[in-house]
C-alpha positions as CSV (number, residue, x, y, z in Angstrom):
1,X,38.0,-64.0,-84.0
2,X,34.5,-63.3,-83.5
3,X,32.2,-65.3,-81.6
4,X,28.9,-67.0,-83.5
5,X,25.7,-64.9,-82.5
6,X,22.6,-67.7,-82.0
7,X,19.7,-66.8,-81.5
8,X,17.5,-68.2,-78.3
9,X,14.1,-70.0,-79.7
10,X,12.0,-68.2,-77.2
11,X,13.6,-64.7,-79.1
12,X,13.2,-65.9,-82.2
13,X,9.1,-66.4,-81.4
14,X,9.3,-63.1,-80.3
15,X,10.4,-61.8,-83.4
16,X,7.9,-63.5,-85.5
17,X,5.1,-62.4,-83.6
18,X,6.4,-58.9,-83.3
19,X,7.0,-59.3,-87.6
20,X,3.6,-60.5,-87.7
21,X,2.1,-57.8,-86.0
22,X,3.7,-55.1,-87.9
23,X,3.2,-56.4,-91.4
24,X,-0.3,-56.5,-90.6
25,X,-0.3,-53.1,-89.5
26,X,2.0,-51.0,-92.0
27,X,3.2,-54.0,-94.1
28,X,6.7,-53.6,-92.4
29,X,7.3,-57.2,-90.8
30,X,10.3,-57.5,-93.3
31,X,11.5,-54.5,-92.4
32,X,11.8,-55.6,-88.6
33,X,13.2,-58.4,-89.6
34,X,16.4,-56.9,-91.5
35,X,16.9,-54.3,-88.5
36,X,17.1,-57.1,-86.2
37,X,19.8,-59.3,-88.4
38,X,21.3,-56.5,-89.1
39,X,22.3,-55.4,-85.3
40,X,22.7,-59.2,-85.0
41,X,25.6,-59.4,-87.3
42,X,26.9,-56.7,-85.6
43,X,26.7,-58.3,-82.7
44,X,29.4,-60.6,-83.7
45,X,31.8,-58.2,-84.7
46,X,31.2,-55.2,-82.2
47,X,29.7,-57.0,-78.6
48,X,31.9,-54.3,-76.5
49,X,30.2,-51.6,-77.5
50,X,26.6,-52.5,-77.0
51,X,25.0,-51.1,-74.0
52,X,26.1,-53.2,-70.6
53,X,23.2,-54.4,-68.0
54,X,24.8,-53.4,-64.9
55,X,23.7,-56.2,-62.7
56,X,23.9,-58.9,-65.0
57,X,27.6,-59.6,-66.4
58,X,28.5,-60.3,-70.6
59,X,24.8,-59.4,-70.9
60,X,23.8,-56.6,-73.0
61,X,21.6,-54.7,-75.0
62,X,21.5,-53.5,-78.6
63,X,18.8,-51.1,-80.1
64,X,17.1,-51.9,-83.4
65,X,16.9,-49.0,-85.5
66,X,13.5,-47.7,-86.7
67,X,11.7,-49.8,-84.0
68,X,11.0,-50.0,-80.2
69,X,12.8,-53.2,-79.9
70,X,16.3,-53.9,-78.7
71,X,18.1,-57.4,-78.5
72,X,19.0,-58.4,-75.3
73,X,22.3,-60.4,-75.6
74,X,24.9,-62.2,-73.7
75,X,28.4,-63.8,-74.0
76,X,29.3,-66.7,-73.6
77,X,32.3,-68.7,-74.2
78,X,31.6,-70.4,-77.3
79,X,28.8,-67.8,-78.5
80,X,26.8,-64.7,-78.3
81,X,23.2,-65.8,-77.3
82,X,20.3,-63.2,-78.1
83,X,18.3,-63.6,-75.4
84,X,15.1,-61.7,-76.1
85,X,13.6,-59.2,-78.6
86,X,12.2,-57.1,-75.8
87,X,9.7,-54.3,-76.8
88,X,10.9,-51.4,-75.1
89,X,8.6,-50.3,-73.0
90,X,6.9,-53.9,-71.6
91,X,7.8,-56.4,-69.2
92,X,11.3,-55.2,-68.2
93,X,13.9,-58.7,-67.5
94,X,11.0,-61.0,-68.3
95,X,13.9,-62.8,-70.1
96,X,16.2,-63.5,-67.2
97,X,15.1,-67.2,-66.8
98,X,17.0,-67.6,-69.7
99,X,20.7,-66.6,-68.9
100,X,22.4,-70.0,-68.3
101,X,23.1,-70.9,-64.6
């Protein structure tokens, strides 16, 4: 049975800005949008074989296609959590105050 994939409200803030950005600048904020539901449904069907953090257990990370973005996502019991949309190439684990204790 797969697990429900939530996403964290912090993430989904991310998102909007980062749509925001990008339909302003190519008109392609919907676009960003769909990738990132896409790999989120996914997510709940495939969470093995995204790419594992190696010092962080059940977290891991998923590319979105056609963008610098990939979801940073962990498992937990109940759920899959998206933790961050994380730009690619800014603040690296700026999201870790997130994870659950």
């Amino acid at each position: 049975m797969n697990k429900p994939v939530e996403i964290h409200p912090a993430a989904e803030q991310e998102l909007i800005e980062a749509a925001q950005w990008y339909e302003e600048r190519a008109s392609l904020g919907s676009d960003l949008i769909d990738e990132v539901l896409a790999v989120r449904d996914m997510l709940a069907e495939r969470f093995e074989t995204y790419t594992p953090l190696s010092d962080m257990p059940g977290v891991r990370s998923a590319d979105v296609r056609r963008f610098p973005y990939r979801l940073i996502c962990h498992s937990q019991p109940d759920r899959i959590l998206v933790l961050a949309v994380a730009h690619e190439r800014r603040r690296p684990a700026y999201w870790r105050d997130r994870l659950p204790e």
